[in-house]
N, CA, C and O atoms as a Maestro MAE file, in Angstrom:
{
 s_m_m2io_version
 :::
 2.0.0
}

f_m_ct {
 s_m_title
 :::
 protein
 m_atom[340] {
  # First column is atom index #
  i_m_mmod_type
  r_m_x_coord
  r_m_y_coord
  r_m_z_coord
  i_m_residue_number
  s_m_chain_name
  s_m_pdb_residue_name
  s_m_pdb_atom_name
  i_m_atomic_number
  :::
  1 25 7.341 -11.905 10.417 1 A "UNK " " N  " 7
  2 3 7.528 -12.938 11.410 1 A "UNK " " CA " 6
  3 2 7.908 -14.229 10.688 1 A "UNK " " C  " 6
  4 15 7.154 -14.669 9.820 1 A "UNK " " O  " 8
  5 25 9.174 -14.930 11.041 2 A "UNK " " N  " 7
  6 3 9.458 -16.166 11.029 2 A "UNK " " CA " 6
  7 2 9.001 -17.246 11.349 2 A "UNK " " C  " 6
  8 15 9.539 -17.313 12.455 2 A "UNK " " O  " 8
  9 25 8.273 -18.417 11.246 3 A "UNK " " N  " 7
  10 3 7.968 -19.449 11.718 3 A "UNK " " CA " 6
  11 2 8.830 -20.748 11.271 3 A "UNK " " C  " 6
  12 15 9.238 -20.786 10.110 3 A "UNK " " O  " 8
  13 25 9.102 -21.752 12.110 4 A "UNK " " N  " 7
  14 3 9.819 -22.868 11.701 4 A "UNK " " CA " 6
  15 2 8.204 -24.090 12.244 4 A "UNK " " C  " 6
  16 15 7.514 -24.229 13.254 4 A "UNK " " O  " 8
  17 25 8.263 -24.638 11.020 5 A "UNK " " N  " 7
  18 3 7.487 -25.602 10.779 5 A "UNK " " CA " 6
  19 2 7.545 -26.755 11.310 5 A "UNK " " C  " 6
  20 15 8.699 -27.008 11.655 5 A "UNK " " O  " 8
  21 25 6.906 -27.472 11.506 6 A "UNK " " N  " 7
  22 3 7.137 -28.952 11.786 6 A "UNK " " CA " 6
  23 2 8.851 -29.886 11.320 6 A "UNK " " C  " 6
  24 15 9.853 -30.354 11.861 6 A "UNK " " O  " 8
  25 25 8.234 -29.695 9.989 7 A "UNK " " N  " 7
  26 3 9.073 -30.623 9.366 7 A "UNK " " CA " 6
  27 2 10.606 -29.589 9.024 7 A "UNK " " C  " 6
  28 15 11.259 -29.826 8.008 7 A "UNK " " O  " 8
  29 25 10.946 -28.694 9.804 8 A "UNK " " N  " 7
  30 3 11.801 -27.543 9.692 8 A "UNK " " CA " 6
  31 2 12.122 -26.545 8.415 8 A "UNK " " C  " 6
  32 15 13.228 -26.075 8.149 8 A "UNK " " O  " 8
  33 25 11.139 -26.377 7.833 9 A "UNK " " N  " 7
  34 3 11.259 -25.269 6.858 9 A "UNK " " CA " 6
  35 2 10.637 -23.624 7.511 9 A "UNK " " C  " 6
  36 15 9.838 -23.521 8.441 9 A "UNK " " O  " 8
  37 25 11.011 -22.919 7.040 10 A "UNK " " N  " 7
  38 3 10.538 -21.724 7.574 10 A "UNK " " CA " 6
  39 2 9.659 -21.541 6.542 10 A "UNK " " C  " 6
  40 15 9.469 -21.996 5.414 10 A "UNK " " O  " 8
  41 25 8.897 -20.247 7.724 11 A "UNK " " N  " 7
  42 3 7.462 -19.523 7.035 11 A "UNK " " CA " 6
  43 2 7.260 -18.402 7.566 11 A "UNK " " C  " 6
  44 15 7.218 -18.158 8.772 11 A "UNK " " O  " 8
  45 25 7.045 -17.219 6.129 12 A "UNK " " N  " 7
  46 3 7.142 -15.961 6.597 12 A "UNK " " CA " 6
  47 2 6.175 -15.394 6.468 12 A "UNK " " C  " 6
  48 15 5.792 -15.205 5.313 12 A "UNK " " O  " 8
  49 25 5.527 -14.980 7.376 13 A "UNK " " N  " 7
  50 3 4.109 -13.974 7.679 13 A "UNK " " CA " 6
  51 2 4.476 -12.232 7.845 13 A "UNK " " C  " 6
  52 15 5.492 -11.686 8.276 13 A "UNK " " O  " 8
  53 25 3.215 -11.661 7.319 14 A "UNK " " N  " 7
  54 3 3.581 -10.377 7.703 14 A "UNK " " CA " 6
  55 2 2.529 -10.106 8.668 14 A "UNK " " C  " 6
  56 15 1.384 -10.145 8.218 14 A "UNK " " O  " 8
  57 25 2.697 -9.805 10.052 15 A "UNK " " N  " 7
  58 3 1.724 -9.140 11.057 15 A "UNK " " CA " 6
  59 2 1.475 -8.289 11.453 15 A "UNK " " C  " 6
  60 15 1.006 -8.128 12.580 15 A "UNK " " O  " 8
  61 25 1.900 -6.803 9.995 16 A "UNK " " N  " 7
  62 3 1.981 -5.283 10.563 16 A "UNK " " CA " 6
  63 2 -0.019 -5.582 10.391 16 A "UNK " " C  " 6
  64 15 -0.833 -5.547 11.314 16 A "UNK " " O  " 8
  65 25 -0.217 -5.779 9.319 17 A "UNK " " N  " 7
  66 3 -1.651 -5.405 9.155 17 A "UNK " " CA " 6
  67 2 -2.895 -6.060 10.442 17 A "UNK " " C  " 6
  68 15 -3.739 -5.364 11.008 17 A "UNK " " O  " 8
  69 25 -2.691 -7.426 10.628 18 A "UNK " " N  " 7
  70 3 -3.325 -7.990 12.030 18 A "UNK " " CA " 6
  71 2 -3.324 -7.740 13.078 18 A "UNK " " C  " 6
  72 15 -4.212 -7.953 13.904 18 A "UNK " " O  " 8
  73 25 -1.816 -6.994 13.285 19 A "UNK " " N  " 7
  74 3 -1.539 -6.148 14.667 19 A "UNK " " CA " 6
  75 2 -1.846 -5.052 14.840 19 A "UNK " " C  " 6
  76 15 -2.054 -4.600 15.967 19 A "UNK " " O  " 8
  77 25 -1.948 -4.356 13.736 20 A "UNK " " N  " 7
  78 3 -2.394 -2.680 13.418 20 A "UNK " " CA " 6
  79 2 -4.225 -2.716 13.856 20 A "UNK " " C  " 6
  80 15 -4.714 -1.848 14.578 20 A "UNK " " O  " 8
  81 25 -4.902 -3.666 13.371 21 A "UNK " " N  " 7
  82 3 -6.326 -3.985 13.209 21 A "UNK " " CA " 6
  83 2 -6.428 -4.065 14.431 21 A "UNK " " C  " 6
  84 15 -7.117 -3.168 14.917 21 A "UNK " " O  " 8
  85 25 -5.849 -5.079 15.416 22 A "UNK " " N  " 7
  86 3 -6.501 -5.344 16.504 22 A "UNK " " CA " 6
  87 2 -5.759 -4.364 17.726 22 A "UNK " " C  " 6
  88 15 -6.379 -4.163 18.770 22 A "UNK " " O  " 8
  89 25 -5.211 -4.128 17.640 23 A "UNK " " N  " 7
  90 3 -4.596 -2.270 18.426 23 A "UNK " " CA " 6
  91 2 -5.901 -1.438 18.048 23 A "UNK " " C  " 6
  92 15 -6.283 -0.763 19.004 23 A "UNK " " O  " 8
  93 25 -6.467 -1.344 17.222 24 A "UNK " " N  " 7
  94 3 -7.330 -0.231 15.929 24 A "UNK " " CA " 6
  95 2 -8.379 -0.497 16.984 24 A "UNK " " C  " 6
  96 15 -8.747 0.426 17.711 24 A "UNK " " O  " 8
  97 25 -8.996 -2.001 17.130 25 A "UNK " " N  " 7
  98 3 -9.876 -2.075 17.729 25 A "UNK " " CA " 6
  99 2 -10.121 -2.292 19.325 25 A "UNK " " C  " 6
  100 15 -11.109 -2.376 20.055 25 A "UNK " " O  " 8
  101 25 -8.775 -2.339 19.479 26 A "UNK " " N  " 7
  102 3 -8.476 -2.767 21.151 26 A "UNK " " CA " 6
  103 2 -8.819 -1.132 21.791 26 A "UNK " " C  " 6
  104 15 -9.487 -0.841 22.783 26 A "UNK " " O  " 8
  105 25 -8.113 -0.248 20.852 27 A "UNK " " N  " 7
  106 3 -8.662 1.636 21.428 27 A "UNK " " CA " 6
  107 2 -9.665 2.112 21.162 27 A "UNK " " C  " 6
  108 15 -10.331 2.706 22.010 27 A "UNK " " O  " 8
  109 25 -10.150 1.937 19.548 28 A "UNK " " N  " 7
  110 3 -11.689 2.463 19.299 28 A "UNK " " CA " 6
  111 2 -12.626 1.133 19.106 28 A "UNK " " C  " 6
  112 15 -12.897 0.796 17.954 28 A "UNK " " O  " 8
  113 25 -12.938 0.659 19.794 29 A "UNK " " N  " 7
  114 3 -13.616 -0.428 19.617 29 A "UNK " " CA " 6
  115 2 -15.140 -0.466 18.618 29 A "UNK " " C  " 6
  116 15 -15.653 -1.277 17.847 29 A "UNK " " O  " 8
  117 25 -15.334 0.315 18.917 30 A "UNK " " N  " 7
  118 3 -16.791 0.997 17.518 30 A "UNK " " CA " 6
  119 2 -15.903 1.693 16.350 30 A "UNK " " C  " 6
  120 15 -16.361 2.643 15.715 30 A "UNK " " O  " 8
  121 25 -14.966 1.314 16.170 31 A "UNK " " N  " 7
  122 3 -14.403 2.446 14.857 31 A "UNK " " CA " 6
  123 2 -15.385 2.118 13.897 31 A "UNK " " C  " 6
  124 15 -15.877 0.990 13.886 31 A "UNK " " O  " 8
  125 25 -15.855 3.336 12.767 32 A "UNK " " N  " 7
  126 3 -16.203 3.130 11.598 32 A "UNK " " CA " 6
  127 2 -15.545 4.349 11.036 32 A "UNK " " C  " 6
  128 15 -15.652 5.564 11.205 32 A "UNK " " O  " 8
  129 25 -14.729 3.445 10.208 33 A "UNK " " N  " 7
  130 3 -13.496 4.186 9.214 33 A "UNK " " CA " 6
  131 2 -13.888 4.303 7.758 33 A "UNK " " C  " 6
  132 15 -14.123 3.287 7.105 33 A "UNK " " O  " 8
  133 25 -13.964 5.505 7.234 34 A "UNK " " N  " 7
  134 3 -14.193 5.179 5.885 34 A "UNK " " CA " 6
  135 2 -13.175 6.250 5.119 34 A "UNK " " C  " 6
  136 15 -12.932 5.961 3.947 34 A "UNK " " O  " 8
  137 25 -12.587 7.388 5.619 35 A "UNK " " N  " 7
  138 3 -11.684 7.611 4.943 35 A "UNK " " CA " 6
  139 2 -10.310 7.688 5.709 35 A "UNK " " C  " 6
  140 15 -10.431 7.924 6.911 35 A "UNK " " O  " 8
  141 25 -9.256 7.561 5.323 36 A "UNK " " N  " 7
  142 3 -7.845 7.141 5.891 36 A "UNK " " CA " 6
  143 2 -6.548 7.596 4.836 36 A "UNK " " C  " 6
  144 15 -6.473 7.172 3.683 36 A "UNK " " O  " 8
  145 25 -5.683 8.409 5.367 37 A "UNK " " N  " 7
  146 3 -4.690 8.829 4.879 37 A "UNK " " CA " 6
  147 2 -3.798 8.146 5.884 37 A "UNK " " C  " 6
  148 15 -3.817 8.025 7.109 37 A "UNK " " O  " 8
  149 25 -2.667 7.570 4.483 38 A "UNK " " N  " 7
  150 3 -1.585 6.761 4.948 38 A "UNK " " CA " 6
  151 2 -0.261 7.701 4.568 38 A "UNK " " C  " 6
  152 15 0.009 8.134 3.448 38 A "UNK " " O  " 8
  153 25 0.513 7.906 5.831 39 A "UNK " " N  " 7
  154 3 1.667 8.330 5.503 39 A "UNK " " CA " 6
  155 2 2.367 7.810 5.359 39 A "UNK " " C  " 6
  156 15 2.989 7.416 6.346 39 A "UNK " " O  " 8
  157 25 2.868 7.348 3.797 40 A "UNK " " N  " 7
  158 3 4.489 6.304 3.630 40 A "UNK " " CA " 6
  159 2 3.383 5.597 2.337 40 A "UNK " " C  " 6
  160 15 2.191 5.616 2.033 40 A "UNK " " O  " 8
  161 25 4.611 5.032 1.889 41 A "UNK " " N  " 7
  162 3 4.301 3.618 1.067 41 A "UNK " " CA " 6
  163 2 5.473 2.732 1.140 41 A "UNK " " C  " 6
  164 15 6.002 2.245 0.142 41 A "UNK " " O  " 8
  165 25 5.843 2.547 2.284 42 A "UNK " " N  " 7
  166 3 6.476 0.895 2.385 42 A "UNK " " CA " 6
  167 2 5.597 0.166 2.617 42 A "UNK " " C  " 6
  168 15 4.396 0.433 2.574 42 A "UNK " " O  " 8
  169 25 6.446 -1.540 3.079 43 A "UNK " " N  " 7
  170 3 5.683 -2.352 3.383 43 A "UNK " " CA " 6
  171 2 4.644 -2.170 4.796 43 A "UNK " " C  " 6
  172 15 3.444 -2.402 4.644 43 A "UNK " " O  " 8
  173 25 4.974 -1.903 5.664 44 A "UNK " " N  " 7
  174 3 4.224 -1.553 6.476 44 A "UNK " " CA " 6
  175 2 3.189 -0.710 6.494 44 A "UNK " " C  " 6
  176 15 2.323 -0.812 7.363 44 A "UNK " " O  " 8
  177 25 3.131 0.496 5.268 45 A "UNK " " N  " 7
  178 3 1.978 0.935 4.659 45 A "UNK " " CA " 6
  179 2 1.292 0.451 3.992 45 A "UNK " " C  " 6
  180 15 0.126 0.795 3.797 45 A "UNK " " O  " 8
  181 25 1.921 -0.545 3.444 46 A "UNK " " N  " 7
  182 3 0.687 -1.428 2.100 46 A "UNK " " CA " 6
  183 2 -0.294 -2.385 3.351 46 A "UNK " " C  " 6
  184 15 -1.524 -2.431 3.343 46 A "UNK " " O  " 8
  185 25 0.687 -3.154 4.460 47 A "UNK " " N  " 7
  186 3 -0.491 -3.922 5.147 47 A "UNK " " CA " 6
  187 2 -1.646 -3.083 5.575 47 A "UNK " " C  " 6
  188 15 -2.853 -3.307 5.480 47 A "UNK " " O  " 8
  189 25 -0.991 -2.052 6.074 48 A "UNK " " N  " 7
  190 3 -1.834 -1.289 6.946 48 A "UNK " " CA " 6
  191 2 -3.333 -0.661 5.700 48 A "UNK " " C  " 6
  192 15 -4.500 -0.886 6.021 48 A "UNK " " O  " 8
  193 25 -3.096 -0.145 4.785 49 A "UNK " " N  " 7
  194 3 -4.204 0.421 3.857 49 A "UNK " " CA " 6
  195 2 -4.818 -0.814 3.562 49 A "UNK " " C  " 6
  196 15 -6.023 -0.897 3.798 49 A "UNK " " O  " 8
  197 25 -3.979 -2.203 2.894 50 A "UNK " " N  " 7
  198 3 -4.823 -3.018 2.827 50 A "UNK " " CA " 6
  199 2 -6.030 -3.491 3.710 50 A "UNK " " C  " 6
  200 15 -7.124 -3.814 3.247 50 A "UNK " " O  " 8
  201 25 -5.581 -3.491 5.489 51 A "UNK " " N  " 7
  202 3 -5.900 -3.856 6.345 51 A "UNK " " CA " 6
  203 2 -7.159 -3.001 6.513 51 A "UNK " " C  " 6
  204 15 -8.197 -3.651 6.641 51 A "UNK " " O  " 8
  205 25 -7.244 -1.940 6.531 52 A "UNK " " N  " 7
  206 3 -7.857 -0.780 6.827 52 A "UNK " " CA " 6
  207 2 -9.307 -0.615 5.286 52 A "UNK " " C  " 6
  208 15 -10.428 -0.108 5.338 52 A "UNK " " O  " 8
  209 25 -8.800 -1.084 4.475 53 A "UNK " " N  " 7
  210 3 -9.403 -0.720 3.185 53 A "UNK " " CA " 6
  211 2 -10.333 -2.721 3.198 53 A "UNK " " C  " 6
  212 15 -11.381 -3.003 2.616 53 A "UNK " " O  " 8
  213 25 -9.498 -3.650 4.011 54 A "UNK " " N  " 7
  214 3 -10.522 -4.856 3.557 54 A "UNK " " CA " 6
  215 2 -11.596 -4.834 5.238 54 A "UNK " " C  " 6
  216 15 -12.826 -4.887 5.203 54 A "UNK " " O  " 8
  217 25 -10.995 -4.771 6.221 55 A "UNK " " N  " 7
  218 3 -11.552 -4.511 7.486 55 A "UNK " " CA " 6
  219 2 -12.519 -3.930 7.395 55 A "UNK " " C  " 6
  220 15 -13.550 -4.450 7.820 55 A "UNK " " O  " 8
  221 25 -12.554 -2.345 6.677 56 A "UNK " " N  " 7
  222 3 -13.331 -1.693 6.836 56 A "UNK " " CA " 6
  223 2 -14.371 -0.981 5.680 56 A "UNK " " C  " 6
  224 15 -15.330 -0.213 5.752 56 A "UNK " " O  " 8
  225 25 -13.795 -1.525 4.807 57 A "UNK " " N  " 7
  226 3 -13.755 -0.547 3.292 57 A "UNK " " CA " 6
  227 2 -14.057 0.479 2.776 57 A "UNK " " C  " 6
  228 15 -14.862 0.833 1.914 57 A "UNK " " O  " 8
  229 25 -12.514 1.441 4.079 58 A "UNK " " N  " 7
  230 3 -11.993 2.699 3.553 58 A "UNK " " CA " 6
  231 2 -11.516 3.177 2.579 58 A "UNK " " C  " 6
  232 15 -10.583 2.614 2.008 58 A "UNK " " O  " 8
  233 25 -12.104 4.489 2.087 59 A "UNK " " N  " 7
  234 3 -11.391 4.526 0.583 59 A "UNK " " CA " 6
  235 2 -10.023 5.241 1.492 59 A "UNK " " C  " 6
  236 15 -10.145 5.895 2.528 59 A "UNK " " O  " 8
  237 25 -8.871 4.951 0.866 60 A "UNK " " N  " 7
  238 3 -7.540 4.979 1.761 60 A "UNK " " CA " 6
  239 2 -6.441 6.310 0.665 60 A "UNK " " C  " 6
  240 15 -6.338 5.980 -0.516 60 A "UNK " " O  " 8
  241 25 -5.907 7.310 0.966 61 A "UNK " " N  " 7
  242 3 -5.176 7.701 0.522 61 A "UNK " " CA " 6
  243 2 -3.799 8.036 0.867 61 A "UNK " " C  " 6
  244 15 -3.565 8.744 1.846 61 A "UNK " " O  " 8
  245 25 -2.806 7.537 0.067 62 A "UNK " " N  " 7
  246 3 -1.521 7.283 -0.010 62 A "UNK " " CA " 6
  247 2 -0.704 9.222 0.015 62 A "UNK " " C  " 6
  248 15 -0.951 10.060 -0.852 62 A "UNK " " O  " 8
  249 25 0.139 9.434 1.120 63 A "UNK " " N  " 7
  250 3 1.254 10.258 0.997 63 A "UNK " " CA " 6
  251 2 2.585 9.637 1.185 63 A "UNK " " C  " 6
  252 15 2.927 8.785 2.004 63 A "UNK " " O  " 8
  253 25 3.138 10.122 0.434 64 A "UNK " " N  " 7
  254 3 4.814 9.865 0.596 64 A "UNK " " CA " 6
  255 2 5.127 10.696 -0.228 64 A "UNK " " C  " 6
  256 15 4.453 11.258 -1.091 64 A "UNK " " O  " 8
  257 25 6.603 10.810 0.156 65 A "UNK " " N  " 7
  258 3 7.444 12.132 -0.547 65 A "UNK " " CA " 6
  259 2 8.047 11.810 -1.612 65 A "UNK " " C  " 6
  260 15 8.290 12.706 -2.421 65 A "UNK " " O  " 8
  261 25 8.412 10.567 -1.871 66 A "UNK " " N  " 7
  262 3 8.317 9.932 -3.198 66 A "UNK " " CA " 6
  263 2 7.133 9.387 -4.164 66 A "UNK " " C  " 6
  264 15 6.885 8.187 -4.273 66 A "UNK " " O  " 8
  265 25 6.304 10.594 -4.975 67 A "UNK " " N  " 7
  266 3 5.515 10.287 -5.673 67 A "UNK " " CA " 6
  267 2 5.412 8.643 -6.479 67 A "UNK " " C  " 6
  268 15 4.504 7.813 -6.487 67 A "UNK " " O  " 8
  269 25 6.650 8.649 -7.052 68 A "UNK " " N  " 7
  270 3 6.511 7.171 -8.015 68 A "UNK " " CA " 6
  271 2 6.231 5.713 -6.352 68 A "UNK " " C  " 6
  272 15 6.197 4.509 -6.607 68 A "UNK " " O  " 8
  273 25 6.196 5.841 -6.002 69 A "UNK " " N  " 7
  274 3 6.016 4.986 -4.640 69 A "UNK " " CA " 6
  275 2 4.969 5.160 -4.226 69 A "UNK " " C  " 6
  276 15 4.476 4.170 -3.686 69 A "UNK " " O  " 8
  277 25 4.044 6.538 -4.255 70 A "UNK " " N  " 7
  278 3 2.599 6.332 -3.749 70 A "UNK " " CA " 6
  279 2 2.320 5.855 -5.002 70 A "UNK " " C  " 6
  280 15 1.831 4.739 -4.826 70 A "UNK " " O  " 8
  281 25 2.371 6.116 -6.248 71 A "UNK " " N  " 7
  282 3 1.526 5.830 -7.455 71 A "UNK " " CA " 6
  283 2 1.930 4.508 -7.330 71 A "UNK " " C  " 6
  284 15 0.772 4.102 -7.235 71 A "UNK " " O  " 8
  285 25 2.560 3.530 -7.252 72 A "UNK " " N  " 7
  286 3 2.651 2.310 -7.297 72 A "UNK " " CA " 6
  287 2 1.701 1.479 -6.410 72 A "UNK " " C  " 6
  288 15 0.898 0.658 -6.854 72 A "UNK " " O  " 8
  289 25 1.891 1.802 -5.019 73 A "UNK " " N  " 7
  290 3 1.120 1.244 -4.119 73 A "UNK " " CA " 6
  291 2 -0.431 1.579 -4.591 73 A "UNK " " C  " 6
  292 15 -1.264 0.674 -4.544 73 A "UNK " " O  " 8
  293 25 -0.708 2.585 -4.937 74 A "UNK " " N  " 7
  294 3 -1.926 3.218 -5.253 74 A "UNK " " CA " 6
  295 2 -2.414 1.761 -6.401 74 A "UNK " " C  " 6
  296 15 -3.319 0.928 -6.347 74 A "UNK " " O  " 8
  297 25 -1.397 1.997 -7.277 75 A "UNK " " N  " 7
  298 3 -2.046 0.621 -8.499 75 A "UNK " " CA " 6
  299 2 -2.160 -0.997 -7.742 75 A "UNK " " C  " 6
  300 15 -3.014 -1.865 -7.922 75 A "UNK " " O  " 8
  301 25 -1.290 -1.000 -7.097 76 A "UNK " " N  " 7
  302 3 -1.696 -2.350 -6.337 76 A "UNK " " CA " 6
  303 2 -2.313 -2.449 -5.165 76 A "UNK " " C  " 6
  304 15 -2.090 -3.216 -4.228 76 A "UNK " " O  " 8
  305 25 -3.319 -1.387 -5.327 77 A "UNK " " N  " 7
  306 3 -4.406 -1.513 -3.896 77 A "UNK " " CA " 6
  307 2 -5.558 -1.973 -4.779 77 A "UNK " " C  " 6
  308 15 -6.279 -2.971 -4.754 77 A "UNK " " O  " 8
  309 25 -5.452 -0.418 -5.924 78 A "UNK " " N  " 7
  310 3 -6.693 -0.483 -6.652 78 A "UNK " " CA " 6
  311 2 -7.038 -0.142 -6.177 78 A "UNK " " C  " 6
  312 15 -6.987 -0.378 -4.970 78 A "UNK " " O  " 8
  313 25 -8.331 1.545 -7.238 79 A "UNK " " N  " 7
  314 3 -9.180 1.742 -6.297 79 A "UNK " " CA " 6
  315 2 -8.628 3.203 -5.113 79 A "UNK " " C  " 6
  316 15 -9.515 3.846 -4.552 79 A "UNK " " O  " 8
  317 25 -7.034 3.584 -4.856 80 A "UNK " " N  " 7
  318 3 -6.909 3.983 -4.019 80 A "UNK " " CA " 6
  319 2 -6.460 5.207 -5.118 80 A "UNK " " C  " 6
  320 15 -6.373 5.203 -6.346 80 A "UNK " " O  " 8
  321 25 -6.207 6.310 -4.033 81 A "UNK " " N  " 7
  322 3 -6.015 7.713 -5.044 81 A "UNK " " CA " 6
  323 2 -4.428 8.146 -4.429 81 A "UNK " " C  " 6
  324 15 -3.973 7.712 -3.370 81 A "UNK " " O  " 8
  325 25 -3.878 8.888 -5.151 82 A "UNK " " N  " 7
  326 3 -2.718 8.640 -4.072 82 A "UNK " " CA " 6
  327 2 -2.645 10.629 -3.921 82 A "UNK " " C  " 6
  328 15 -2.874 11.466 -4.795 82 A "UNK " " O  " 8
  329 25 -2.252 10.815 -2.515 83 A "UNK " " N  " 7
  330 3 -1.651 12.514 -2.301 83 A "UNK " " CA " 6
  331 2 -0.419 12.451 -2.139 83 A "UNK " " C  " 6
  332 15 0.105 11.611 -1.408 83 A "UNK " " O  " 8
  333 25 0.280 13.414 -2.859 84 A "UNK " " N  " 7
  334 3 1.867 13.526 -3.031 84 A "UNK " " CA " 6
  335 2 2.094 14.895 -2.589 84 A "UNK " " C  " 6
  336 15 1.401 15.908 -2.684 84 A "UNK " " O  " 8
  337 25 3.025 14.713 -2.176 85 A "UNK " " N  " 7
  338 3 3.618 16.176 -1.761 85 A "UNK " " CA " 6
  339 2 4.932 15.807 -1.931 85 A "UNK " " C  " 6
  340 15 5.833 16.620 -1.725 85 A "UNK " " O  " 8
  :::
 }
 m_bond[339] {
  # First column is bond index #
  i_m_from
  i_m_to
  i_m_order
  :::
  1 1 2 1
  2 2 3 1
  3 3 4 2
  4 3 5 1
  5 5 6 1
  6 6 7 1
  7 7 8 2
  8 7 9 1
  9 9 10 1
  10 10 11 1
  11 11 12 2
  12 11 13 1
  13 13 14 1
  14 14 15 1
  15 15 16 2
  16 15 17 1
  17 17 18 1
  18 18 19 1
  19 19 20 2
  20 19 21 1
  21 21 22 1
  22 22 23 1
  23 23 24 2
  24 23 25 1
  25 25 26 1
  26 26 27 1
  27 27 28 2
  28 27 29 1
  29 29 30 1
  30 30 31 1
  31 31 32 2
  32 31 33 1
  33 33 34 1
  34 34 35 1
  35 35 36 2
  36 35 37 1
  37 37 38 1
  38 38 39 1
  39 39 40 2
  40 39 41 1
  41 41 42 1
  42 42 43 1
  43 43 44 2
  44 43 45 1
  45 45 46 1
  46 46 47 1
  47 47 48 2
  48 47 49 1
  49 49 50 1
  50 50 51 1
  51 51 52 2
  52 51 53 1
  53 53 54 1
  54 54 55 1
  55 55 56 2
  56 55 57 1
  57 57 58 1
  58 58 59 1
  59 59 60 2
  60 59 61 1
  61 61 62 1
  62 62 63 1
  63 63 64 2
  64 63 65 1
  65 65 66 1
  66 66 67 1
  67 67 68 2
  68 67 69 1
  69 69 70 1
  70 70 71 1
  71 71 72 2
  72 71 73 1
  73 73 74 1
  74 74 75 1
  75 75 76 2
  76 75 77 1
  77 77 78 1
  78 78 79 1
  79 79 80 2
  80 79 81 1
  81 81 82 1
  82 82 83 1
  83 83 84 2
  84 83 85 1
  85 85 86 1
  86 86 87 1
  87 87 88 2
  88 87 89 1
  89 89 90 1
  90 90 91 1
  91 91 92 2
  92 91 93 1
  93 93 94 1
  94 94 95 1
  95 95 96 2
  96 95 97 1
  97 97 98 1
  98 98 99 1
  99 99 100 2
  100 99 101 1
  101 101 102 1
  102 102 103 1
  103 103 104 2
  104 103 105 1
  105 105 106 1
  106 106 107 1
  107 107 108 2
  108 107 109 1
  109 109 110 1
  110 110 111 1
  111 111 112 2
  112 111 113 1
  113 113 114 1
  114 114 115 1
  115 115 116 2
  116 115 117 1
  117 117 118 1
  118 118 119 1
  119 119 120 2
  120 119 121 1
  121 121 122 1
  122 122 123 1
  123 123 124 2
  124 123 125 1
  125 125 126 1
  126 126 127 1
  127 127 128 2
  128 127 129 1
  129 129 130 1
  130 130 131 1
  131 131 132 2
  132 131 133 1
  133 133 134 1
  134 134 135 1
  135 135 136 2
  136 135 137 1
  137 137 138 1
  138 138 139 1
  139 139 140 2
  140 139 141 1
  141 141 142 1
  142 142 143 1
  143 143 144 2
  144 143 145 1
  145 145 146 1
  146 146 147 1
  147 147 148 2
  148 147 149 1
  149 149 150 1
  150 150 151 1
  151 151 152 2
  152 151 153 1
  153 153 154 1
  154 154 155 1
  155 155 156 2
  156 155 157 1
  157 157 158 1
  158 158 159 1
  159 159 160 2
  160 159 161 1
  161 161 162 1
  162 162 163 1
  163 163 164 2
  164 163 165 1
  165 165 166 1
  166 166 167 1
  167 167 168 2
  168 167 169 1
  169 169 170 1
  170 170 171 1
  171 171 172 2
  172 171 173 1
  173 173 174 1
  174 174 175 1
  175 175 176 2
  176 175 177 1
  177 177 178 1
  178 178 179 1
  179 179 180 2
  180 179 181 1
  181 181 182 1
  182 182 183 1
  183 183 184 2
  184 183 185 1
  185 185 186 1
  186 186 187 1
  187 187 188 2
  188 187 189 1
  189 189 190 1
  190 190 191 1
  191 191 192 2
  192 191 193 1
  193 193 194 1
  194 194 195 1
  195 195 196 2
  196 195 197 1
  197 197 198 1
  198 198 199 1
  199 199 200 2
  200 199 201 1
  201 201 202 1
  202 202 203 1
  203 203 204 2
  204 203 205 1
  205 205 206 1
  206 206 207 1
  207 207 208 2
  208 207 209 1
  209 209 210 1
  210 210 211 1
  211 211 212 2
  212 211 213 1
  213 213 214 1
  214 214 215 1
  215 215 216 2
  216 215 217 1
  217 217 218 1
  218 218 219 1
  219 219 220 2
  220 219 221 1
  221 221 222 1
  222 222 223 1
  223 223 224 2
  224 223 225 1
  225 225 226 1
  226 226 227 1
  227 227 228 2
  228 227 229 1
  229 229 230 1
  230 230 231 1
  231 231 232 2
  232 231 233 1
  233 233 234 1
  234 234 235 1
  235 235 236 2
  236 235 237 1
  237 237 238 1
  238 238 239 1
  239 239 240 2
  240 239 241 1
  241 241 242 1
  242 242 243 1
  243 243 244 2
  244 243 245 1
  245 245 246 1
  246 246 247 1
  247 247 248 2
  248 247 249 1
  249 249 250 1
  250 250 251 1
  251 251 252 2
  252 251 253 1
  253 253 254 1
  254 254 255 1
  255 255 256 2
  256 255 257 1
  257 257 258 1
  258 258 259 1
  259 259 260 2
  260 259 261 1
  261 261 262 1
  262 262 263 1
  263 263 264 2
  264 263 265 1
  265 265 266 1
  266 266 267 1
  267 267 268 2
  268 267 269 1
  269 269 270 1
  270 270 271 1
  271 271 272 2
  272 271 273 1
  273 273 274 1
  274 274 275 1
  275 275 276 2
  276 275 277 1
  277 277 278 1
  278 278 279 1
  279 279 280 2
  280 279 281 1
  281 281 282 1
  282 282 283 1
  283 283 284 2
  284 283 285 1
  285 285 286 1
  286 286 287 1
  287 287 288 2
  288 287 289 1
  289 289 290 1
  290 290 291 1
  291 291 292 2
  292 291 293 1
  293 293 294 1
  294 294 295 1
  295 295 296 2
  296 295 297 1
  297 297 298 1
  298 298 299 1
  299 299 300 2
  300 299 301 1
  301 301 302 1
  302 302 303 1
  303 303 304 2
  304 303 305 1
  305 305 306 1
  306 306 307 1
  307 307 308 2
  308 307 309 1
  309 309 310 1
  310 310 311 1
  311 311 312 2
  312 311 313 1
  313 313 314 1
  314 314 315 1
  315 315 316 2
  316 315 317 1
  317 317 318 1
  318 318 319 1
  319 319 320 2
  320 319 321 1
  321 321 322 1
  322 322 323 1
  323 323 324 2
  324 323 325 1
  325 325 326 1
  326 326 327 1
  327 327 328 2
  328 327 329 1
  329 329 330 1
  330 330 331 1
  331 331 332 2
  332 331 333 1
  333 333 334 1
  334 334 335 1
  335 335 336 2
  336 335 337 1
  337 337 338 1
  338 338 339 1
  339 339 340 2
  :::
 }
}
């Protein structure tokens, strides 16, 4: 998401992970999540595990069909294990 500022500079937010959370909780409203498989490692997968892993602190595991892409995301979660297929 784009924002234009006051003084007109833009500002870029990402709202997959805030929107994912409160959908998460708008359907299961008692969720208690502790383990979570993510399919993908784009950006929209990194908010989402992050989201899911600080929200809740799921241990989160990464699939995608490009191994070197889960192992990456996996190192910048920390902590996360990654499944490849």
């Amino acid at each position: 998401t784009v924002v234009v500022q006051p003084d007109g500079t833009l500002l870029g937010v990402n709202t997959d992970a805030a929107g994912f959370i409160q959908n998460l909780r708008a359907k299961v409203p008692d969720a208690r999540i502790k383990n979570v498989l993510v399919l993908g490692a784009g950006g929209a997968a990194k908010a989402v595990a992050y989201a899911l892993h600080t929200d809740f602190g799921a241990e989160i595991y990464i699939a995608n069909r490009t191994a070197a892409r889960a192992e990456e995301l996996c190192r910048q979660m920390g902590g996360t294990r990654p499944l490849m297929w």
